[in-house]
N, C-alpha and C positions, 0 to 999 in steps of 0.2 A: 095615477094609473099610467100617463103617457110616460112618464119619469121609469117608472118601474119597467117596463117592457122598450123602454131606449136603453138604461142601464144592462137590463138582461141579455139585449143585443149587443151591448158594448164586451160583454163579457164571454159570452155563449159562443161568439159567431170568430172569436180569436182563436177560443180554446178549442173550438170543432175544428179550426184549419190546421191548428198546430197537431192535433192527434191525423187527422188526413195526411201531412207532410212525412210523420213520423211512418203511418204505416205503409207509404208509397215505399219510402226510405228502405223497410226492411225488406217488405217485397224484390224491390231491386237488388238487395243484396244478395237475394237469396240465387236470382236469375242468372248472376255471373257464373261463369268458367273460374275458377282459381287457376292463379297463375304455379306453374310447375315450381317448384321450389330451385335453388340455383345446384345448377351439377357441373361438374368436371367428368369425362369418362373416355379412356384413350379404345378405341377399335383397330383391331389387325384384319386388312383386306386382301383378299389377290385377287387378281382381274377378276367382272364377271359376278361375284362373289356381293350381296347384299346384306346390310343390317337395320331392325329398327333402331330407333334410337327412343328406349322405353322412356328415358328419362324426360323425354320432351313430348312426351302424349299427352291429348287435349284433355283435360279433367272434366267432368262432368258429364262424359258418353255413356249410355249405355252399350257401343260396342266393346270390342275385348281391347286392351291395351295397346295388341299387334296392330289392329285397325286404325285406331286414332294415334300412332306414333307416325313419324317421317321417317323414309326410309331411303336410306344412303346405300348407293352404291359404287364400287369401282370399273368406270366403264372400260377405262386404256388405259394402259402404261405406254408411253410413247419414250425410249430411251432411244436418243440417237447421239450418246458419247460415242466417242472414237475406240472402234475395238482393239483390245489388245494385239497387238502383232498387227495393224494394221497404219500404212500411214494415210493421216488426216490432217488437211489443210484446215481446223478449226475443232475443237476439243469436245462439243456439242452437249447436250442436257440430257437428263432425265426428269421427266414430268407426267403428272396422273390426273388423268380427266374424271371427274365425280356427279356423278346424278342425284340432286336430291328430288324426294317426291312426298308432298304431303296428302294428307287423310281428306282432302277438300278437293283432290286431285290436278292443281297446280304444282310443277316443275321446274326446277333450274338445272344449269350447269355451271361448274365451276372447274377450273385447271390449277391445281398447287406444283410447287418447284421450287427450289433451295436453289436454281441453277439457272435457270430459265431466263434471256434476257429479258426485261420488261417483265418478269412473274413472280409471285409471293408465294412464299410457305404458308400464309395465313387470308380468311377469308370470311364476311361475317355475312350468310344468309337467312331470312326469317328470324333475328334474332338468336342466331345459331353460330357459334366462332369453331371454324372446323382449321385446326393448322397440322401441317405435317412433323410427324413428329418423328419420322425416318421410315427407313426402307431393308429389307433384304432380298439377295444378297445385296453388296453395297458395291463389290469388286464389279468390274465392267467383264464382258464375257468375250470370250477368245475370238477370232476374226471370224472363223467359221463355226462357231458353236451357235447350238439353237439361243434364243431365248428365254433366259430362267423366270422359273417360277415367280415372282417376285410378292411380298408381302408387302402391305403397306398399313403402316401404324396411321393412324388419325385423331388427334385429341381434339374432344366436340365438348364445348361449356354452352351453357349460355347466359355465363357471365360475360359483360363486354370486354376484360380484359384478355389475351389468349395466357 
């Protein structure tokens, strides 16, 4: 009898842990967020001017996609090339200041520029690679001319390569 109920334990008390292991296992699986699938997707900004970025919204929310996405904006354009018909003792940049803001309501900033000393066209935050992908107009604007409108393209993956 003591044979039969050690054996029973030897047996019983494996194959209860292994089913315990197995349904923690799915449980948790089931708890996760899925990670967004990988995207590429280029945005056209002008100052001011905000976008979601649908493609990187938290999965598993019950709010609306707009809610749970990051949302990018272009805060400045700071262009201080040298104006046309103007003479300048250094040939200067153009560069755009960026606000990102997620659904959890942490912020960054970031500054991209093709031109900028010490500054990149590209930039990877929250696992987000935002690189500048140009600009209009491109021409620099007359000495006394206002300020153009300015667009700015931005390719956002969040694949690690840009």
């Amino acid at each position: 009898m003591m044979k039969t109920t050690i054996l029973r334990q030897l047996i019983v008390l494996p194959l209860l842990v292994a089913v315990m292991a197995t349904l923690y296992a799915c449980g948790s699986a089931n708890g996760r967020a899925a990670a967004p699938a990988h995207f590429t997707t280029t945005y056209t900004l002008r100052q001011g001017a905000s976008v979601a970025i649908t493609p990187a919204a938290v999965a598993g929310s019950n709010a609306s996609i707009g809610a749970t996405a990051p949302v990018l904006r272009l805060d400045r354009v700071n262009d201080s090339r040298c104006r046309a018909g103007a003479v300048c003792v250094w040939a200067g940049y153009i560069s755009f200041s960026f606000a990102l803001s997620h659904p959890d309501g942490t912020a960054s900033n970031f500054v991209l520029s093709e031109s900028m000393p010490n500054g990149t066209a590209t930039v990877t935050q929250h696992g987000l690679t935002f690189t500048l992908a140009g600009f209009e107009p491109q021409q620099v604007p007359a000495k006394n001319e206002a300020p153009p409108d300015y667009r700015v393209s931005l390719k956002v993956s969040n694949i690690n390569s840009p």
